[in-house]
C-alpha positions as CSV (number, residue, x, y, z in Angstrom):
1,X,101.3,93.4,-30.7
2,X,103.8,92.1,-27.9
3,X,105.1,88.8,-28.0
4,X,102.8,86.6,-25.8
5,X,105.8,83.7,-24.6
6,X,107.4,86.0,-22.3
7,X,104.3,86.6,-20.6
8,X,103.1,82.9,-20.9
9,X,106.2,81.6,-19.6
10,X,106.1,83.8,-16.4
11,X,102.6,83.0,-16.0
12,X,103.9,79.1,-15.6
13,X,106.5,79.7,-13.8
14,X,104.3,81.4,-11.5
15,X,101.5,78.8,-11.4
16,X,104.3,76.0,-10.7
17,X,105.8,78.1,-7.6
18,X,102.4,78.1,-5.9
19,X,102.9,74.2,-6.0
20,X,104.0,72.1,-3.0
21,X,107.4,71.0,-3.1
22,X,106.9,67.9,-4.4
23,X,103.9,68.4,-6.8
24,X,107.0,71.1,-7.8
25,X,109.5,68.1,-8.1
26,X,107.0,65.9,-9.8
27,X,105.7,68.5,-12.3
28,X,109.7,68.6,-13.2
29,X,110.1,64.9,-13.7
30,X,112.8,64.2,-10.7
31,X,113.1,61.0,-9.8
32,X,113.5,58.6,-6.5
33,X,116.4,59.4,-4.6
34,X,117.4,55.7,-3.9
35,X,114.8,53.2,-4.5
36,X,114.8,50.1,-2.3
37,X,115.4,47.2,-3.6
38,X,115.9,44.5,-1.2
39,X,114.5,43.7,2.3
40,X,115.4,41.3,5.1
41,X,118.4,41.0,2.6
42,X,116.4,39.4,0.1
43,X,117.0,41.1,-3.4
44,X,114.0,41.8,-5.7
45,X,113.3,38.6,-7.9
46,X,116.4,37.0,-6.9
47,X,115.7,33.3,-5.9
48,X,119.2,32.9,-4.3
49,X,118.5,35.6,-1.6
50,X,114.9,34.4,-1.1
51,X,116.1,30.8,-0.5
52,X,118.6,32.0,1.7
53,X,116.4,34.1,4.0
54,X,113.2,32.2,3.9
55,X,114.3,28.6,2.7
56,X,113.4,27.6,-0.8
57,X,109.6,26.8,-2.0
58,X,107.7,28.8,0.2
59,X,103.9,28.6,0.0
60,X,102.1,30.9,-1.7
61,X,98.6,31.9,-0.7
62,X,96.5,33.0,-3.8
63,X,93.3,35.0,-3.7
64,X,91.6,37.3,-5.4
65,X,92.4,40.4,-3.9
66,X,96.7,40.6,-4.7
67,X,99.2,38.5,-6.2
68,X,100.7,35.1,-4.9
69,X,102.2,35.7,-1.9
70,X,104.4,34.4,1.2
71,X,103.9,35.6,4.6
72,X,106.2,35.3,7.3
73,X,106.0,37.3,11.2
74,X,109.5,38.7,13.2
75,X,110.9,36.4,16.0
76,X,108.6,38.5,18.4
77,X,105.1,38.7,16.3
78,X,105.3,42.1,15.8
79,X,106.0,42.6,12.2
80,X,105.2,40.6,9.1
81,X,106.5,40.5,6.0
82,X,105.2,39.5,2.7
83,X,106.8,38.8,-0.5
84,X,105.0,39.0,-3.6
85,X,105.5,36.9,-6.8
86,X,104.3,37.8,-10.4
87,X,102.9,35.2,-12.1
88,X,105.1,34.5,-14.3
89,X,107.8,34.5,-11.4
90,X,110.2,31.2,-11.0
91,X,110.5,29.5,-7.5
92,X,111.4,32.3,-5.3
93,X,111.7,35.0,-7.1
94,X,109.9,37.5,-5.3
95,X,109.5,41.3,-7.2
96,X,107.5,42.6,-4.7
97,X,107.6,43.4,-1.0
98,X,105.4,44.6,1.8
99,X,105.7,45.0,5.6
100,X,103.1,45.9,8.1
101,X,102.1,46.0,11.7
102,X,101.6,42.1,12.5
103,X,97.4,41.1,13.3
104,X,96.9,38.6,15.7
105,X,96.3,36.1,12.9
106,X,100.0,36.8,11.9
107,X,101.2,34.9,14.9
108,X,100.2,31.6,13.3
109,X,102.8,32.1,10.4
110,X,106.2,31.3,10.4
111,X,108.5,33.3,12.5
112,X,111.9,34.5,11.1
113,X,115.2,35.1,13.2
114,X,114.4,38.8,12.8
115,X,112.8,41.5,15.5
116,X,112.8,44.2,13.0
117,X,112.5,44.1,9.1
118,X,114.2,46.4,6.9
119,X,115.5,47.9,3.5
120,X,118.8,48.6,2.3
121,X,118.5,51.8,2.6
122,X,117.4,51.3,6.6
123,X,113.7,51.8,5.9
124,X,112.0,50.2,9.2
125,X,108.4,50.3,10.7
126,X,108.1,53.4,12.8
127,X,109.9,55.8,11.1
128,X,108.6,59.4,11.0
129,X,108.2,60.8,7.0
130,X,110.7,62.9,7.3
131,X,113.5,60.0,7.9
132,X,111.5,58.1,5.0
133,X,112.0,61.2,2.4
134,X,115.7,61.8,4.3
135,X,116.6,58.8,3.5
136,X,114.5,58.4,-0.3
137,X,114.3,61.9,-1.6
138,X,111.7,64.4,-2.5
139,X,109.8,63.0,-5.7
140,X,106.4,61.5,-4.0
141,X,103.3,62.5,-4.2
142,X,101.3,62.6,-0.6
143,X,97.8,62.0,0.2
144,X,95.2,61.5,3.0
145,X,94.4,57.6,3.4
146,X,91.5,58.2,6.6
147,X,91.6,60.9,8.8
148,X,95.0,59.3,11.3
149,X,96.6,57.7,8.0
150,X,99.5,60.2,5.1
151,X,100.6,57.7,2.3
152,X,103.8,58.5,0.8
153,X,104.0,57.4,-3.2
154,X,107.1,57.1,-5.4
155,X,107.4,55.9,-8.7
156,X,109.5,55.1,-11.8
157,X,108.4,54.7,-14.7
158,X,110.3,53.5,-17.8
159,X,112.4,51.4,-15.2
160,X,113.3,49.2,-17.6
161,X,115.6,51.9,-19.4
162,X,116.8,52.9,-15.8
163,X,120.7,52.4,-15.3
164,X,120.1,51.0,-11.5
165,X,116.8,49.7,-12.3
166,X,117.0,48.2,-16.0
167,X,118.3,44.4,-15.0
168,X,115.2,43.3,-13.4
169,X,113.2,44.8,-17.0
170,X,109.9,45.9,-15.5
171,X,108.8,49.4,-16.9
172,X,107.4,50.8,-13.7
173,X,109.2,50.3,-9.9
174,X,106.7,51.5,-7.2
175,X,106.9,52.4,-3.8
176,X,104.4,53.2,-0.8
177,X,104.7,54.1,2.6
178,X,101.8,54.4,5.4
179,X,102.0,56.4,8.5
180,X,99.8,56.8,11.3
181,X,100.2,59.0,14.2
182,X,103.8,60.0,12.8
183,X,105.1,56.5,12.4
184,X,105.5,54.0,9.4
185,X,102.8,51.3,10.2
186,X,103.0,49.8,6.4
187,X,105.1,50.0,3.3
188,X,105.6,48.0,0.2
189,X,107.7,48.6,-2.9
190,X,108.9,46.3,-6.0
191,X,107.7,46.5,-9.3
192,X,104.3,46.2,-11.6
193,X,103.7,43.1,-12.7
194,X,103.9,43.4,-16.7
């Protein structure tokens, strides 16, 4: 009787080419080209930055629905931004970060001497995917959101052994980006709160 690995391992290698390129990537364990890790120049859970940026002691609105959280809006209402602490966070130490198309009710928050607010690596609202996985890499997994809306995922898991990543000693970085009618409307990225 033949050997049956030859003919398994073709048979995988097979069923893994029929896969898009990045279920492809995933399936091979890649990982995130260059994962953000600042915004507006403020560096994940580093209170210096935060107090520098958005003064020191923000207020933090707490629900139910997310974590504590700070929002400010750009200098012309277009674009807020929203910094997320864990609970077990220090004064302005923010490990998350979101931005999105400002809502009216965004107007009432307090503006910052910004138009436009973006990553170190030049992520910005209205960007198509293509400059978001130019500029971040390949390894995401894409879905449907509603019928006008693609989400872009990343994620890195076991962070906390990552060279770049292992300082801030979270296990799992995370980040998202939402696009509607070809442009980045929303994106948020940081780290799971242990």
């Amino acid at each position: 009787m033949p050997d049956p690995k030859p003919l398994l391992l073709i048979g995988l290698a097979v069923a893994a080419s029929a896969l898009p390129v990045t279920q492809r990537a995933a399936a091979r364990g890649c990982r995130m080209a260059h994962p953000d890790l600042s915004i507006y120049a403020i560096e994940l859970t580093d209170s210096d930055s935060a107090a520098r940026q958005v003064g020191s002691g923000a207020a933090l609105t707490e629900d139910t629905e997310d974590l504590p959280h700070a929002r400010f809006v750009s200098s012309n209402g277009a674009q807020e931004l929203i910094l997320y602490a864990h609970f077990e966070a220090g004064v302005d130490e923010y490990a998350e970060a979101e931005v999105r198309v400002a809502g009216q009710e965004a107007l009432a928050l307090e503006p910052l001497p910004a138009e436009v607010f973006r990553t170190e690596h030049g992520i910005e609202l209205g960007m198509s995917a293509t400059d978001v996985i130019d500029r971040l890499g390949r390894c995401f997994k894409r879905h449907e959101k509603k019928r006008a809306s693609e989400v872009l995922e990343y994620e890195i898991r076991g962070a906390d052994g990552d060279p770049k990543l292992k300082r801030y000693g979270y296990p799992v970085y995370y980040a998202e980006y939402e696009f509607q009618n070809g442009g980045l409307v929303r994106f948020r990225f940081g780290f799971e709160s242990r």
